[in-house]
Structures are given as structure tokens and as C-alpha cells.
N, C-alpha and C positions, 0 to 999 in steps of 0.2 A: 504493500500500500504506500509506504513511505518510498518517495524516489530522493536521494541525495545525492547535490550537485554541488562540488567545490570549484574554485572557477584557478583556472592557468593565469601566470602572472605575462601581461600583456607590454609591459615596457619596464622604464627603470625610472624610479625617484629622483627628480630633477627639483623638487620645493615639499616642505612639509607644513603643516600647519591646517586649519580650521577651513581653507581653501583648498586643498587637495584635491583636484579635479576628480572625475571618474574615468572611465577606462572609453575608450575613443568610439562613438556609435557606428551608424552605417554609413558610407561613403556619401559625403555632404552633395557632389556634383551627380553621383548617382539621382542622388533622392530629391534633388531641387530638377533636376530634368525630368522626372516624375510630375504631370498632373491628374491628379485622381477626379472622377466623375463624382458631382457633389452629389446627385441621387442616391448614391452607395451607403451611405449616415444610416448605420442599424440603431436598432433600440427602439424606447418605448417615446423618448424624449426628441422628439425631430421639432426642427424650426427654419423659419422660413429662409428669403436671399434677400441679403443688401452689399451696399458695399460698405467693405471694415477701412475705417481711417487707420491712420500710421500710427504708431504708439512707441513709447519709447521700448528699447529691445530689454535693457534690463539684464542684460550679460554683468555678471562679475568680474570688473578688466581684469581683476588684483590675480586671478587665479593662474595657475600654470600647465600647460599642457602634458607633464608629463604625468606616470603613474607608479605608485607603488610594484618593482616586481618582487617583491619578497612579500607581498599581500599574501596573507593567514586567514582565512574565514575567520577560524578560531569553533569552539564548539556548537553545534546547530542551536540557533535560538528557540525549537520546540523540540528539545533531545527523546521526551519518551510522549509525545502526542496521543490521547484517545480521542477519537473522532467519534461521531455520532451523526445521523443524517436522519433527520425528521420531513414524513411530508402533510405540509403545514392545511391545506385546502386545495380542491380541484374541481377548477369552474370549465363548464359547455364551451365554451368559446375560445378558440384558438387564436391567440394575440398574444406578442409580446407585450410586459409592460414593467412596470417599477416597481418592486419589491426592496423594500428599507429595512434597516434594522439601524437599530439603536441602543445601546451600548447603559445599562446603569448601575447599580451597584447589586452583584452577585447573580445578574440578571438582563435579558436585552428582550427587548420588545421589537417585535415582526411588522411589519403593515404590509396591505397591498389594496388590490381594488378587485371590484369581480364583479359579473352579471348573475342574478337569483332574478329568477321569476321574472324577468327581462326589464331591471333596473339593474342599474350600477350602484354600488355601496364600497366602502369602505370598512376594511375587518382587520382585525389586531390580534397577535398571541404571542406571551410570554415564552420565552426560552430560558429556562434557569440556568445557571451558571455549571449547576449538576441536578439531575434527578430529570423526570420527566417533562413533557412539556405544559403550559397553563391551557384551557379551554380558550374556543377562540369568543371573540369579542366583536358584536356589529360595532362599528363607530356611528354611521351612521347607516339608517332605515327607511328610505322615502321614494317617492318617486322620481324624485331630482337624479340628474346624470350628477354622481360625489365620486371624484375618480383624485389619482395620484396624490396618497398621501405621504408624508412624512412624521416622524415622531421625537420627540427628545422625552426623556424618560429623567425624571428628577426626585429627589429624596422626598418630596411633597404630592409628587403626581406624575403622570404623563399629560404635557401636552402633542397635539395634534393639530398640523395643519392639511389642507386639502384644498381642492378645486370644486364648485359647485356652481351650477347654474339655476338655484332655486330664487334668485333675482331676476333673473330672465338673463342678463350675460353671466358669464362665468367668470368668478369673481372669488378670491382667498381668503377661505376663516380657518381663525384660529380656535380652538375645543380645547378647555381646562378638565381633564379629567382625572379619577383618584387615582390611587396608586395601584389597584387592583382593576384599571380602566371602567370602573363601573362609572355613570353618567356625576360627572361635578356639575360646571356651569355652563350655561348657554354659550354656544359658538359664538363668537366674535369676529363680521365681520370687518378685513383689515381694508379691502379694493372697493372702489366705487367710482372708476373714472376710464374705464376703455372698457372695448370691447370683449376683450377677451385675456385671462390672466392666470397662469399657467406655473406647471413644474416649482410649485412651491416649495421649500426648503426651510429647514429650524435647526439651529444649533446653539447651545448653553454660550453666554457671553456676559458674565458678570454674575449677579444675583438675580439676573431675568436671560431672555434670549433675543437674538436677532433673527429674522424671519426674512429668505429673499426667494423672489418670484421674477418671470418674463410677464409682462405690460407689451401686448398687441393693439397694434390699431385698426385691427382689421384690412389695410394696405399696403402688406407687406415687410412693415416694420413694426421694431418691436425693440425696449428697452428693457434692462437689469434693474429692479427695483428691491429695495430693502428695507426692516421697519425693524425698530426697537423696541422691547417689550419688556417692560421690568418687571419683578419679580409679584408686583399687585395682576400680573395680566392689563395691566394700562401699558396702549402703545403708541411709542411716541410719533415723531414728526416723517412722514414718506420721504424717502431718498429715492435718488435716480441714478446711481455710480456709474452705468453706460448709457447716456442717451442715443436713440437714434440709430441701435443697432437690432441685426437680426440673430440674437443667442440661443443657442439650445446647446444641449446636453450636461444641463446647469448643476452642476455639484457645488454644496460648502461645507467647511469642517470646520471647527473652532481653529483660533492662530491667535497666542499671543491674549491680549484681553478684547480681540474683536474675531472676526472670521477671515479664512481666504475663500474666495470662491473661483471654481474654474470655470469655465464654457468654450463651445466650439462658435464660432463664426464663417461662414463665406466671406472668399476675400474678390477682388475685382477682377483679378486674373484668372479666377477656377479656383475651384478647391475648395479647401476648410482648412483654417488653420486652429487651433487654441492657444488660449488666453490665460490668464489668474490676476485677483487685482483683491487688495486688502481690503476688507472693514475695519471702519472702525468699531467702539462701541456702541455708539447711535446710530451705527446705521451706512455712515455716508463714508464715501472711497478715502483709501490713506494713500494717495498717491495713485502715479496712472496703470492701467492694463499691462502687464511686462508679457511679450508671445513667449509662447511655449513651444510652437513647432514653427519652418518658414519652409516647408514643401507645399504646402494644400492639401496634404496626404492623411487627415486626420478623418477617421471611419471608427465610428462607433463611442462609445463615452469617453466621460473624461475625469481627470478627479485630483483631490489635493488632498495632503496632511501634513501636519508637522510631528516631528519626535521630539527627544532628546537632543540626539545630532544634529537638526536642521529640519528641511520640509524635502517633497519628495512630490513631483505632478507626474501624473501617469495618463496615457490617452492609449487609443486603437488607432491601428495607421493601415493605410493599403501601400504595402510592397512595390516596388516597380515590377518585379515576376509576379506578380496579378495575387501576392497571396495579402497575407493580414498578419500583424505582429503588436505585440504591448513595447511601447517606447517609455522611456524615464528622462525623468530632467530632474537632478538635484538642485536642492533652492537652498539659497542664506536663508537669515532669519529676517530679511524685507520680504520674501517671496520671490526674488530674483534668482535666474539661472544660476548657476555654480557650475564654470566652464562654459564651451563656445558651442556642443554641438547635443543632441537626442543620442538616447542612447537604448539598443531592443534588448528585452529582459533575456529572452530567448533568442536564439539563431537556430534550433535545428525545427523546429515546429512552430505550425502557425499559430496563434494565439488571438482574442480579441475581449473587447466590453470589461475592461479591467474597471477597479476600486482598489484602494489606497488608506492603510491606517499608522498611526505609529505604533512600531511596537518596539519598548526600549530604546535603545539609540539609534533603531535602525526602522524599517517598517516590513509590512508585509502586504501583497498585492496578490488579489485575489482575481480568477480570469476565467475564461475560458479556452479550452485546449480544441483547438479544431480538429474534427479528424483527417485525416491524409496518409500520407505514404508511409506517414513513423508513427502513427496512432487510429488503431482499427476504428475506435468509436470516441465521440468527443466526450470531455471532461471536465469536471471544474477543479482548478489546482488553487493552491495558493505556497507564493513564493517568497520567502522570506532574503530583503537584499537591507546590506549597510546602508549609513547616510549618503552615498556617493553611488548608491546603487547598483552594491558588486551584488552579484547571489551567492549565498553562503547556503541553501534550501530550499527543495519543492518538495511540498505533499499533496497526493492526491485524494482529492476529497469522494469523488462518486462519478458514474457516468451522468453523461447531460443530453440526453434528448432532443429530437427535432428543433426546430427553429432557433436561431440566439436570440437571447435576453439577458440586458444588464445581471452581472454579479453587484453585491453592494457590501460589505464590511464592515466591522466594529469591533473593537477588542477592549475586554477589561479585566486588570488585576489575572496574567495569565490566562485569557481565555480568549479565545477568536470566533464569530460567527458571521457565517457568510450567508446570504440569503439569494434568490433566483427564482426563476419561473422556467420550467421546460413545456416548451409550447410542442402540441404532437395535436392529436382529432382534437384535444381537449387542453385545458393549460392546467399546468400542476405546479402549485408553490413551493418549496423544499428550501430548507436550510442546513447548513452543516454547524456542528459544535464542534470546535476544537478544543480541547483541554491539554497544554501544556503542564506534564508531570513532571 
């Protein structure tokens, strides 16, 4: 079950220090003669086409291009791993979509969406840290289209946010609920000014959270909006950190006392490129968009964290040999690149729809394993790489059925879970438990 990969020393130590670049990606002039067809964008999270303005690049000059050859993985960061693979619900309708988890103490809570009885709702289940899994939980019951939600789970409750059309556009609330998700307070709605408002997002930032969504106008564009929420559930002032773009495959993780958030954009020339760009604590950008990729070659999600060591953006790219692979971009503690170029987690298989957590000084990046010539049937792995994004470990978690669909990730206190949908006649929720012994 367990695959271990210790990685060969690629050059020689030419700088040491807190910048220590990573080991050199895929050939820059390959991959920039590369343009990929922007139709190809998998996932649940697709957005529309504009054009992306220029932004500062956000390379780390200070760093140096050489590399550690006497790199040591050192001990696998999940040495005696018990897995566990639950499957969480399974709905009539074959559709990728967004399966969250979220991360709380001795405990992570699940979300997804689903059709019953030919509504869409919104459903939750605890995954304990150990022991069996909790019953699942409507979030909500109605006739309204209640799709893509997310969750942050807190010592006081879980909240929940989602997408609903029960205003007539679809529009983002937020739901204070207990700690055993049984019904608190009335949803609060946070949007009330476009047409359509999407891919919601919540992560912990301070003694309340911040909350960021895409803002459609119905014509093709569409901005990054953000809102602060302290810890009464009073939210503060709406932020706009990107205006006047077309962003989708919107991921945020805590950074620091505000958030980073990634996204994919279309750029003028073809393509997708992505992004990352800081919260602050209220809400509004710490400075501009720094890119993450500069091919156009960005296919399928995208995602940030930070560790100990630093922060770590991870995306899906399409190959110039027509395949699919997980690239890495080590980041300081701005959010900015560390080094000049992407770097793919994998070279001998294709991979795609990664997620990104810290784990310790380093992270772990959860994906799926395509099948091909070196893998009978696909899978979902998660790969354990340092701050500079060597790999020191893959573990394979289960096979992964018909159609892709985002992986999503969260780790607490030794524990990893990874959450998915395998879409086949029907779509099946699953998540994996890792438990590092």
C-alpha cells in the first residue's frame, strides 16, 4: 500500500540559507512553447474568459539557483501510516463537484452537495480523528438549488458557507451551527449585489473568519470578493482584492493572521495561468497577485498553504506530450515564488486536481494518479515533499473511479484527510483517514 520515494541528488550546493531554491522543474522553453486549450479546466469549479492584466511576478531575486546534492529526505514524515477509507454518500447523478473537509480538533468535518428527490442540498459528516464515522447531517432542506459548500469547524461550532438561489440570484450565506452540526442560527446572508456569486470559501483568521467568493456579472466577468467575520458572526465591510477578472478554481487556507488565496485565470494569449494574492484580516489584499505559472498550461485546481518552513502553491498543468502532471512552487513567507521556475511533483506518471496542506515543516499534497502505461487503474495518493518541494513520500490511499474530481485536504495534530467524489453511472463521496503512528 505504502509506495516510498526518496528523491536523487540533482546538483550541488552553490548558497545555503532560508532561500534555498528547489530542485530545477521542467524545461522553461519546452513548457512556454506549450499552449494549452482553455476548454480542458476539469473540476467542479470552472469560470469564465477575460483578459488577466500584468501583475507583479513576485520571484524571490535573493535566491540561488543551485541545489542541495547531498539532500537527505531524512525519515518518512508518516513512518507507520493507518489508512482508513470511508464512503461518505452516493447520489443518482453523475457530476463532478467539490467535496471539502475541514480540519478541527481530534476531528474534521466533510461537506458536499447532492440531488435527493430532485433538489440540490447541502450535507455534512464528521470524520473523527479515530473511531468510526458521525451520521450524516442535511445542512440544508429546501427547494432552492444550495450547492458548493464549505466549512470551518471551531471549538464553539461549525460554520458553513454555501451558494443559494432562494433570492432568486445566487447569492452566499453564511450558517452558524453547533458543534454536533445540529441547526444554531439563521443563515446569514453575506451577497446582494450581482448576479451570480459562486465557489465560496471560509477559513479561521483571528477570533472570527474571513469568507471569499467569485462576484459574476452575468457578462463574462467576474471578481475575487472577500468579507470578514468576527467571532459574534457580525461581518464586516465587502472587499474586492481582484477586480474585473475572470477567476475560478478559487482555493484559500489560513496565512499568517489573514489568508492566501489561489485561483486560475485566462490570460490574452490562450491559456490559464494561476495566481495567489494575501488577505489581510479584514478582508482586503496585502499586496498584488504574484503568478504562479507563465505557460497557460494550468488544467484542473489549484491550491495554497503554509507550514513551518514557508508556503507551498500547487496546481494541475497539461504537459506539452498531451499528458497532465501536479507542479509546485515554493513561496516565502509574502506568498512569493522561492526560485525562478514550477517544479512537477512527479515525472514518471501522470497526475492531476491536487490540494495542499502543511504538514510540519514541510506539506503534503494530495492528487490524483491517472491511469496509463505505469498505473493499471487511477488512484488517489498523497505525497509528502519539504519546504522547497523535494519528495521524501507517496502513499497510496484507494483506487479512484470514472470521471476526475477535485481531491481536497486537511491535516490535524498527526492526522491527514483527504476527501473526493468518484463520479461513474452515479457519484460516490469517499474520504481517506490517515493516521500517522
Amino acid at each position: 500500500m505504502r509506495l516510498l520515494r526518496w528523491i536523487c541528488a540533482l546538483g550541488f550546493l552553490t548558497a545555503c540559507g532560508d532561500d534555498t531554491p528547489p530542485p530545477p522543474g521542467v524545461d522553461a522553453a519546452t513548457r512556454d512553447a506549450f499552449v494549452r486549450d482553455a476548454g480542458q479546466d476539469t473540476g467542479s469549479d470552472s469560470g469564465g474568459d477575460s483578459a488577466v492584466d500584468a501583475t507583479d511576478a513576485g520571484i524571490d531575486a535573493g535566491v540561488d539557483a543551485g541545489f542541495d546534492a547531498g539532500f537527505d529526505a531524512g525519515p518518512p514524515p508518516c513512518a507507520a501510516p493507518v489508512v482508513d477509507v470511508f464512503e461518505l454518500a452516493t447520489a443518482s447523478t453523475p457530476r463532478p463537484r467539490r467535496v471539502h473537509v475541514a480540519a478541527g480538533a481530534d476531528r474534521f468535518v466533510v461537506s458536499w452537495e447532492e440531488n435527493r428527490l430532485g433538489q440540490r442540498d447541502v450535507f455534512s459528516r464528521v470524520v473523527p480523528a479515530a473511531g468510526p464515522l458521525g451520521d450524516e447531517v442535511a445542512i440544508t432542506d429546501s427547494f432552492d438549488v444550495t450547492e458548493e459548500p464549505a466549512v470551518l469547524d471551531r471549538s464553539d461550532g461549525v460554520w458553513v458557507v454555501y451558494r443559494d438561489n432562494r433570492a432568486g440570484n445566487f447569492e452566499v450565506y453564511l450558517e452558524r451551527r453547533m458543534a454536533d452540526l445540529s441547526i444554531g442560527e439563521a443563515a446569514q446572508r453575506l451577497t446582494m449585489d450581482a448576479i451570480r456569486n459562486e465557489r465560496p470559501l471560509i477559513t479561521a483568521a483571528g477570533a472570527g473568519a474571513l469568507v471569499a467568493w467569485s462576484d459574476s456579472n452575468g457578462l463574462g466577468m467576474s471578481e475575487l470578493r472577500a468579507a470578514a467575520v468576527d467571532g459574534s458572526g457580525s461581518v464586516g465591510t465587502v472587499q474586492a482584492p481582484l477586480p474585473g477578472r475572470a477567476a475560478s478554481q478559487v482555493r484559500m487556507r489560513p496565512w499568517d493572521d489573514g489568508a492566501a488565496v489561489a485561483f486560475a485565470e485566462p490570460r490574452d494569449e490562450g491559456g490559464i495561468d494561476a495566481h495567489v494574492v494575501r488577505l489581510a484580516p479584514d478582508g482586503t489584499a496585502a499586496g498584488t497577485a504574484a503568478p504562479m505559472s507563465a505557460s497557460g498550461a494550468v488544467s484542473g485546481t489549484v491550491d495554497v498553504a503554509q507550514s513551518g518552513g514557508g508556503g507551498l502553491f500547487v496546481f494541475g498543468a497539461a504537459t506539452p506530450a498531451g499528458g497532465r502532471e501536479v507542479r509546485l512552487r515554493p513561496l516565502n513567507s509574502a506568498a512569493r515564488a522561492r526560485g525562478p521556475d514550477e517544479q512537477p511533483l512527479l515525472t514518471d506518471i501522470d497526475t492531476s486536481d491536487p490540494s495542499v496542506v502543511g504538514w510540519g515543516e514541510g506539506f503534503a499534497v494530495s492528487y490524483r494518479a491517472l491511469a496509463g502505461a505505469d498505473l493499471a487503474e487511477p488512484a488517489i495518493r498523497v505525497s509528502f515533499v519539504d519546504a522547497f518541494g523535494r519528495l521524501s513520500d507517496t502513499l497510496e490511499l484507494a483506487t479512484a473511479a470514472g470521471r476526475e474530481s477535485p481531491t481536497w485536504i486537511d491535516a490535524s495534530d498527526g492526522v491527514l484527510v483527504v476527501a473526493w467524489a468518484d463520479v461513474t453511472a452515479e457519484t460516490t463521496i469517499r474520504a481517506a483517514r490517515i493516521r500517522c503512528e
